[in-house]
C-alpha positions in Angstrom: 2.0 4.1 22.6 2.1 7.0 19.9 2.1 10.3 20.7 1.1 13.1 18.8 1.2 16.8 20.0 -2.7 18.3 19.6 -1.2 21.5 18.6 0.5 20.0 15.9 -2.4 18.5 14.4 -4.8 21.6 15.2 -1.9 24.3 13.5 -1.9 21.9 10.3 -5.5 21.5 10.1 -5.7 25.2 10.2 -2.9 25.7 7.8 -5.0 23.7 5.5 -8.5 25.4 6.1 -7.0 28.8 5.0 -4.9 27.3 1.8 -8.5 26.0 0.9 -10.4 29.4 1.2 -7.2 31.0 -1.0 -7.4 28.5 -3.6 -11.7 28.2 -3.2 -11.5 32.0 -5.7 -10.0 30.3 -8.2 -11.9 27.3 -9.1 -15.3 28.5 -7.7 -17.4 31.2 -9.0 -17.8 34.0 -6.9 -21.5 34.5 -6.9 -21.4 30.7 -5.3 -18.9 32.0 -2.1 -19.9 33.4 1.1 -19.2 37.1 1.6 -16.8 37.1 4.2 -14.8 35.0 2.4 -11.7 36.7 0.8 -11.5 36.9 -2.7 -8.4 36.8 -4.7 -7.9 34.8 -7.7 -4.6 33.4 -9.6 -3.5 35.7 -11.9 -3.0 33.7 -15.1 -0.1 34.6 -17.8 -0.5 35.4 -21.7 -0.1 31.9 -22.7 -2.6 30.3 -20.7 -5.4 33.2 -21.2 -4.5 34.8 -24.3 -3.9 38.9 -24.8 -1.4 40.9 -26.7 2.2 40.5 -26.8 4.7 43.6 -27.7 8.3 44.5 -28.1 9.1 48.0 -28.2 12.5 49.4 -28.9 13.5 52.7 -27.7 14.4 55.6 -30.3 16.9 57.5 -27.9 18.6 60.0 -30.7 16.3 62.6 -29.4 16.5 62.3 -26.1 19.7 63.9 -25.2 18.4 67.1 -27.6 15.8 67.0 -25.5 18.1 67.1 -22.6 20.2 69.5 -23.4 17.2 72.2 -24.1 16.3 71.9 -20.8 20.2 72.3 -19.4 20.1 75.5 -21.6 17.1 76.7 -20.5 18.1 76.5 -16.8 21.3 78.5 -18.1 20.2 80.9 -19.5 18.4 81.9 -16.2 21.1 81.5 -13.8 23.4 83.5 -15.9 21.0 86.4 -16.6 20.8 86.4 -12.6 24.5 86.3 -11.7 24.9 88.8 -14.6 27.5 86.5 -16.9 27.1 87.8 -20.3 27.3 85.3 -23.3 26.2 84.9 -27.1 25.7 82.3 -29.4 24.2 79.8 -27.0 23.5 76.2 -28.7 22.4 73.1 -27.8 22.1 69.5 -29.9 22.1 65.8 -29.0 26.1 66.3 -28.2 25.7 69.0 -25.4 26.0 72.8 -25.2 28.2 75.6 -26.7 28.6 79.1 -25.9 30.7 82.2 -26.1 31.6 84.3 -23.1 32.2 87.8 -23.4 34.8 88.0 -20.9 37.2 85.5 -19.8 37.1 87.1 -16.1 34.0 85.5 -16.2 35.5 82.1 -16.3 35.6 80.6 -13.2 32.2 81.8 -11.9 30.8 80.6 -15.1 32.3 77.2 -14.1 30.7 77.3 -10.8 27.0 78.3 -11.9 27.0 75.1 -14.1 28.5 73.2 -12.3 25.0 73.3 -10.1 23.0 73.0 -13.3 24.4 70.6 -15.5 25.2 67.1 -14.8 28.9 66.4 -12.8 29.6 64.0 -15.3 29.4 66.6 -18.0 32.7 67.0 -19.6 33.8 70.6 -20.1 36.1 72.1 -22.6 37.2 75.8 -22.4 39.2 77.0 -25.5 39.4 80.9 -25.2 36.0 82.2 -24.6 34.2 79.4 -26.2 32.8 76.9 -23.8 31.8 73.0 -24.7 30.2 71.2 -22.2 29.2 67.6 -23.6 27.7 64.7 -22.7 30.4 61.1 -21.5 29.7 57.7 -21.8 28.9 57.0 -18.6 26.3 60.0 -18.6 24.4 58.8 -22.0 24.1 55.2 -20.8 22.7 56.7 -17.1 20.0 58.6 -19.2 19.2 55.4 -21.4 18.8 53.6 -18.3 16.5 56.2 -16.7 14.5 57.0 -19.8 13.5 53.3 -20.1 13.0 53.1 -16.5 10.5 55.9 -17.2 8.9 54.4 -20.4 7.8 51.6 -18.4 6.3 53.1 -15.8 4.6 55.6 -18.1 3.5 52.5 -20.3 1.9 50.8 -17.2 -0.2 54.0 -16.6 -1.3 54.4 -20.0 -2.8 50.8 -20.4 -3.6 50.0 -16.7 -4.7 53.5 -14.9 -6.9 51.6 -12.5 -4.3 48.9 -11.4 -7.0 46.0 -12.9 -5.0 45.1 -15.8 -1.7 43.5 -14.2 0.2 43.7 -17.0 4.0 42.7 -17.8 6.3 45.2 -18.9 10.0 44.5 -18.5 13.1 46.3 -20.0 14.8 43.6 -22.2 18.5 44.5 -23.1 19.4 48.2 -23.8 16.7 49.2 -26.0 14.0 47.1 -25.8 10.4 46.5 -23.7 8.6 43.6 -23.5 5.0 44.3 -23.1 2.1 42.0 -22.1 -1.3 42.2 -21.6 -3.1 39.5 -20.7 -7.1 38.7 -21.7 -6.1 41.8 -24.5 -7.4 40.9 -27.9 -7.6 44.7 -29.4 -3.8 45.5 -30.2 -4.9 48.9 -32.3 -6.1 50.0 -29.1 -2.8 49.0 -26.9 -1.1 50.9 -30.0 -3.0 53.9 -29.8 -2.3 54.2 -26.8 1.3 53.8 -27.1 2.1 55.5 -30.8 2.1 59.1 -28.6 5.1 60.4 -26.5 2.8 62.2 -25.0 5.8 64.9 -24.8 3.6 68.0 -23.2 5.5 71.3 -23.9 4.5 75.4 -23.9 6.6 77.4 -26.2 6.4 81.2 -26.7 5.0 81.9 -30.3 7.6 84.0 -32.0 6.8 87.7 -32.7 6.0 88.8 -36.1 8.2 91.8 -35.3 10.9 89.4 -34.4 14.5 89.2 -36.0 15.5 86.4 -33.9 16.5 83.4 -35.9 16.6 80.8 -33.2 13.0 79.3 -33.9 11.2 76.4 -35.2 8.2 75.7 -37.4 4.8 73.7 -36.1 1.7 73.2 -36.7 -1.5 73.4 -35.3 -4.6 70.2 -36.0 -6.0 72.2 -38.9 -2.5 73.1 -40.5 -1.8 76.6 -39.9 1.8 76.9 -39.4 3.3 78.6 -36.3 6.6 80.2 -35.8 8.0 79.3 -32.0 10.8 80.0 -29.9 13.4 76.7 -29.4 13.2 77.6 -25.6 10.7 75.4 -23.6 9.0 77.9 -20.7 7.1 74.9 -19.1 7.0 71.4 -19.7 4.4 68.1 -18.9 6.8 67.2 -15.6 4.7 70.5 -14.5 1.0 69.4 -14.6 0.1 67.7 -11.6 -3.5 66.6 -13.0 -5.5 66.8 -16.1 -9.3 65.8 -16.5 -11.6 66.5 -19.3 -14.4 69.1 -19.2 -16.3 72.1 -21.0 -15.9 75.8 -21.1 -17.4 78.6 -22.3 -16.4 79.8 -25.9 -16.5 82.7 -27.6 -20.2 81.8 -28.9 -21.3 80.9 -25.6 -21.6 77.0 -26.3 -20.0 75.1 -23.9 -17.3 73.3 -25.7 -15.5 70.0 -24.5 -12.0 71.4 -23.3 -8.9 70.0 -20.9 -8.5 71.2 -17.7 -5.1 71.7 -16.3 -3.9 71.9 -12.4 0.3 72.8 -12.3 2.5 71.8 -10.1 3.6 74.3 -6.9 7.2 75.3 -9.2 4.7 75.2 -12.3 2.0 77.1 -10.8 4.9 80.1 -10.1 6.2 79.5 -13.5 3.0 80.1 -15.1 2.1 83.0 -13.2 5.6 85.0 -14.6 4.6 83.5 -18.2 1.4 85.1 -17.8 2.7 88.4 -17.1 3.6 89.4 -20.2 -0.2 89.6 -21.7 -1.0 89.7 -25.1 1.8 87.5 -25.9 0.7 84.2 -27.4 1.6 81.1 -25.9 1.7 77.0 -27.4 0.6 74.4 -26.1 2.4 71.6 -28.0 1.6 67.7 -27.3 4.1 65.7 -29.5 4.9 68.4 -32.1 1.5 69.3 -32.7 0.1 72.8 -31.7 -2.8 72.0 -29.4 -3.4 75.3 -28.6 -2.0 78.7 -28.6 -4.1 81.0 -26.3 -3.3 85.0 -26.4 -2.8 85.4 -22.5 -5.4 88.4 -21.2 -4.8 88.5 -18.0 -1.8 87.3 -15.2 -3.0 84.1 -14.2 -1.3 83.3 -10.5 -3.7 80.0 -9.3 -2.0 77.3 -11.2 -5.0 77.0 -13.5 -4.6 76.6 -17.1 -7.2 75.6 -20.2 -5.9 73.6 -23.4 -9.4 74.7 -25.8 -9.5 73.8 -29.6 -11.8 71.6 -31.5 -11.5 68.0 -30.0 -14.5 66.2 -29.1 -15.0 64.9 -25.4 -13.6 61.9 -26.3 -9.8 63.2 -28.0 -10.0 65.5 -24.4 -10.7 62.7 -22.1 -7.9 60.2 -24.5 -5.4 63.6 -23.7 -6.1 64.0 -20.3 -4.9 60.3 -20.0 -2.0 60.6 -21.5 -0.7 64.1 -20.2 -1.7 62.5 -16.5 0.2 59.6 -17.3 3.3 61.7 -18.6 5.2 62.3 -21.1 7.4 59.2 -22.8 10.9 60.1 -22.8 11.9 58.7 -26.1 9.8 57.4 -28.9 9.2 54.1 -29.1 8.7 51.5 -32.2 6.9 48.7 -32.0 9.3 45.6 -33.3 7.4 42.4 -32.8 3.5 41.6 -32.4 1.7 38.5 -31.4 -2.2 38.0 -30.1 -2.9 35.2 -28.1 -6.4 33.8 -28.5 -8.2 32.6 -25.2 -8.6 29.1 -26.8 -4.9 28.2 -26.9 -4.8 29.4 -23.4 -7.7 27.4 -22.5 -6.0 24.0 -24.3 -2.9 24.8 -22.7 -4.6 25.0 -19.2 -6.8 21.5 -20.1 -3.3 20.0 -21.2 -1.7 21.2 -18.4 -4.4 19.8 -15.4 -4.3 16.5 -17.7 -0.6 16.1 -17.5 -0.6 17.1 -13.3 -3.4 14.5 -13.0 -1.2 11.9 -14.6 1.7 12.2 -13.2 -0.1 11.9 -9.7 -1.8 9.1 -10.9 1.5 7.7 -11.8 3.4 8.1 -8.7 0.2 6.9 -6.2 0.7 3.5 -8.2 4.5 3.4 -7.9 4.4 4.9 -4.2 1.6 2.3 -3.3 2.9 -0.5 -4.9 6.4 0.1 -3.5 5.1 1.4 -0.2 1.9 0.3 0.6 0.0 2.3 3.2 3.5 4.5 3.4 3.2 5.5 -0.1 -0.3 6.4 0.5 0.3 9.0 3.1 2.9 10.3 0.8 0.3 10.8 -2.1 -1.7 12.9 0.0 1.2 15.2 0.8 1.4 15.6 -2.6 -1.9 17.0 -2.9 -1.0 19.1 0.2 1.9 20.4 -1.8 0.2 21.4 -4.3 -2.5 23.1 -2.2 0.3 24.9 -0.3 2.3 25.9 -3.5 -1.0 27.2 -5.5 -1.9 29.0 -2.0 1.5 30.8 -1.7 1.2 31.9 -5.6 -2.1 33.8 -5.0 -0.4 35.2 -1.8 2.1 36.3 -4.2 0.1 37.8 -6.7 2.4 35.9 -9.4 1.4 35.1 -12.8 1.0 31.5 -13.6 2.1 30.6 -17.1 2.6 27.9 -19.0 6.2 27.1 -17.7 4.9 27.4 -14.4 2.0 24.1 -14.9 5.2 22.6 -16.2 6.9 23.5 -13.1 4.1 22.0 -11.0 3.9 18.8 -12.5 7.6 18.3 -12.0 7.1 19.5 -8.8 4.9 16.3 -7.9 7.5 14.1 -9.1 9.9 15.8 -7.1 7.3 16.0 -4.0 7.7 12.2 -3.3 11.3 12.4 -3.3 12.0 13.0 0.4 9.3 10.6 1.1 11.1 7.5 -0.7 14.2 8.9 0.8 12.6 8.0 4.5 10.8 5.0 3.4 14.0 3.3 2.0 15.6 4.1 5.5 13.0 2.7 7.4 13.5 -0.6 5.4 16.8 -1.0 6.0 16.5 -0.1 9.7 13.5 -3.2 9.6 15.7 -5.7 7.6 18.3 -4.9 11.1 15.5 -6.6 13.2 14.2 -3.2 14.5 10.5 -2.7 15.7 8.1 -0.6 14.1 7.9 3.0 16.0 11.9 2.6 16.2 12.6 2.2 12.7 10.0 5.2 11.9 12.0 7.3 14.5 15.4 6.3 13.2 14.4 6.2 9.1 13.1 9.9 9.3 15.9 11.4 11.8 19.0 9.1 9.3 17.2 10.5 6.1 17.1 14.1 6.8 20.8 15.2 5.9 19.9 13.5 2.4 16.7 15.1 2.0 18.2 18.5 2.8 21.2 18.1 0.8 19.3 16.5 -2.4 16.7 19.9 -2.1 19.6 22.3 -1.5 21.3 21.4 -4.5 18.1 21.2 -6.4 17.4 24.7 -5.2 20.6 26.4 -6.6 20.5 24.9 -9.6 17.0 26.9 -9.8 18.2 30.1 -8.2 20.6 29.9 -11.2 18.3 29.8 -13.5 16.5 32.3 -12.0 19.6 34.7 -11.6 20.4 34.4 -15.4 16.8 33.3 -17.3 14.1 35.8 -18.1 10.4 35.5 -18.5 8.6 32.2 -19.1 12.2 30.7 -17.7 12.1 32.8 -14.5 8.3 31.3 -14.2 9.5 28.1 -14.2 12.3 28.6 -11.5 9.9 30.5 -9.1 6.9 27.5 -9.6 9.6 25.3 -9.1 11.5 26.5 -5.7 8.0 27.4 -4.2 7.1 23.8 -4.8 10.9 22.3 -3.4 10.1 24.4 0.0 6.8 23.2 0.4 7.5 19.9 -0.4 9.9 19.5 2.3 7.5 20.3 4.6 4.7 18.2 3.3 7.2 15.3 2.7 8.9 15.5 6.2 6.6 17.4 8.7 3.1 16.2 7.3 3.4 12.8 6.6 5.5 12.1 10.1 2.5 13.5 11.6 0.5 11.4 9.2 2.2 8.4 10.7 2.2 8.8 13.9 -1.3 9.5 14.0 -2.3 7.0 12.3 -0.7 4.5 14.7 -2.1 5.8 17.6 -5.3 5.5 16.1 -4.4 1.7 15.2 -1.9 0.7 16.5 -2.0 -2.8 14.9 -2.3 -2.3 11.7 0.7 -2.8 9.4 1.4 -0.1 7.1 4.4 -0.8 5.2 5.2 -3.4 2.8 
């Protein structure tokens, strides 16, 4: 008599019930499915429901200039408080250069930068002038950051409610691979994307002013505006920007964006304010946004960019100063649009091509294995119930690759399966019973089985390790499907069996 543990068939029963309810999302409307029922559907990739397809390349010449204006700003600061005196202060994508006014002043020069500026900095004294300027290893650390940054500022800017789920991944030193899937407007992923978004406030020079260290901008209707190099606050400050109205001069209410700074920025802006009836600019990617006069010492944190934008321009601002700033420009080096038809042949193709190559291994398992090679069929289907289930669990994106990796995953399915049927016909051609030979075929063929997945897996971790995108697909599809195939193949069917004979125990099952 065959025995078969209840909990055994009760846990796998129930394993099964919850795969279905996982994969029900995905191939049933929703409006069909009960409400308690949780919802969560396969995310498909690019190629299988179309969208837009962008690589970026990173401008980085300006973003050590950028980096260095900040280092001198935070100088300046520190020295006026330690009382270091200095002239002739510079900065440019290379570093920072100075003059001291006394070498005495040296070493606690030294020190005081030494807590501002970067350690890997390297400094050169030669008299009283002072070099510090930027190493290898220091430029390649910012590159690295600044793209880390682009891409997280790119995934705010196109997906600000988390719905989108799209891919953006740094590719080589420059570049960034964006996707959007179900996407057919690129102008409007562009748009979004054509900004830095760079958010600074500048002091507007005074007309009585000799200094020479300025710049010229402009505002949106052209005039021309003569502002100090030093930034006074920057984006990194703004802790949230929204659109709305205030009160102009005409008493209309006028569309307008609200600012709320930071805690530091909030302090910073209540010293700027101090100094009323100086003007101060409000720059978004070298364009004068705004340049208030300030009236009165402002100490809440609030601040007001006002001009002649419509509610829309605020409310496409206020997205993109929430979302922050890009640190370097970027340029847009390849475009493609998928159409959802191609994705919707690839997805028919790909369902045909599963269907047949299950159809194709039930007629060699059956005709090779009789009622054996039926039981390993519908671990098959088990598999790829289980391996669709753990994707959704996932959240992965299916893609083409991955179909691809499915339907070789159903090849590869059976595999353990003939492994233990083949042992269980020798062990039966040795004169052993039935239940003996079952016993002996599945305990002789595990080292096989494991050793023939194992190597299978690290051939895919391989290509996992070194392959990117749709290759990366493939080898996740593909390992999900190995693991879950060797419990289908070994655990499921066995159980299969067994239960099976106890049912009938008379009945032959293998050929």
């Amino acid at each position: 008599m065959v025995y078969v543990s209840r909990f055994k068939i009760i846990w796998i029963t129930l394993l099964v019930c919850v795969s279905i309810m996982v994969v029900l999302p995905s191939l049933i409307p929703a409006n069909i499915l009960p409400q308690w029922m949780p919802y969560k559907k396969i995310v498909l990739g690019l190629d299988l429901q179309g969208g837009v397809h962008l690589v970026l390349e990173a401008r980085t010449g300006d973003l050590f200039k950028d980096q260095s204006n900040q280092y001198a700003s935070r100088l300046k600061k520190a020295f006026l408080k330690e009382k270091i005196g200095y002239r002739a202060l510079k900065f440019d994508g290379n570093g920072i250069s100075f003059e001291l006014q006394s070498l005495q002043q040296s070493k606690q020069m030294e020190e005081v930068a030494r807590h501002i500026l970067s350690k890997d900095m390297d400094c050169k004294i030669m008299g009283k002038n002072v070099f510090f300027s930027y190493s290898n290893r220091l430029k390649k650390e910012l590159q690295r950051q600044a793209l880390a940054q682009s891409v997280e500022v790119i995934r705010r800017r196109v997906d600000e409610t988390g719905t989108v789920e799209p891919l953006i991944q740094v590719q080589g030193d420059r570049n960034i691979v964006l996707q959007i899937p179900g996407s057919q407007d690129p102008e409007k992923v562009k748009s979004r994307l054509n900004k830095t978004g760079k958010l600074n406030f500048y002091w507007v020079a005074e007309k009585t002013s000799t200094n020479l260290d300025v710049w010229e901008c402009k505002d949106r209707e052209g005039r021309i505006y003569r502002l100090d190099k030093e930034i006074v606050l920057t984006g990194k400050d703004v802790a949230s920007a929204k659109a709305d109205y205030h009160v102009a001069e005409d008493g209309q209410n006028r569309p307008c964006i609200s600012l709320m700074l930071t805690s530091e920025g909030s302090y910073q802006f209540s010293e700027l304010t101090r100094e009323t009836g100086r003007v101060l600019a409000i720059v978004l990617d070298n364009v004068i946004l705004s340049a208030p006069k300030i009236q009165s010492h402002i100490p809440n944190g609030q601040a007001v960019i006002t001009g002649n934008q419509t509610l829309e321009e605020c409310q496409g601002l206020a997205t993109m100063i929430r979302s922050g700033s890009l640190p370097v420009a970027l340029t847009i080096l390849e475009e493609k649009v998928v159409g959802p038809g191609m994705g919707a042949d690839s997805i028919q193709s790909g369902i045909v091509a599963t269907i047949v190559a299950i159809g194709a291994v039930a007629s060699l398992m059956w005709f090779c294995y009789g009622w054996f090679g039926t039981f390993a069929v519908i671990a098959v289907g088990f598999n790829l119930l289980f391996l669709i289930t753990v994707l959704i669990y996932m959240g992965a994106t299916l893609t083409l690759p991955g179909i691809a990796g499915m339907a070789v995953t159903v090849g590869m399915a059976v595999d353990a399966n003939v492994l233990v049927n083949e042992r269980i016909k020798e062990e039966l051609l040795l004169g052993r019973k039935l239940l003996p030979a079952i016993d002996s075929g599945y305990r002789r063929a595990m080292n096989s089985v494991i050793d023939s997945n194992l190597t299978t897996l690290i051939a895919v971790g391989l290509l996992f390790g070194f392959g990117s995108g749709p290759v990366r697909g493939f080898a996740v599809t593909m390992a999900i499907g190995i693991m879950t195939s060797m419990f289908t193949a070994i655990s499921m069917t066995r159980t299969m069996v067994s239960f099976w004979l106890q049912r009938f125990p008379s009945t032959s099952i293998l050929i």
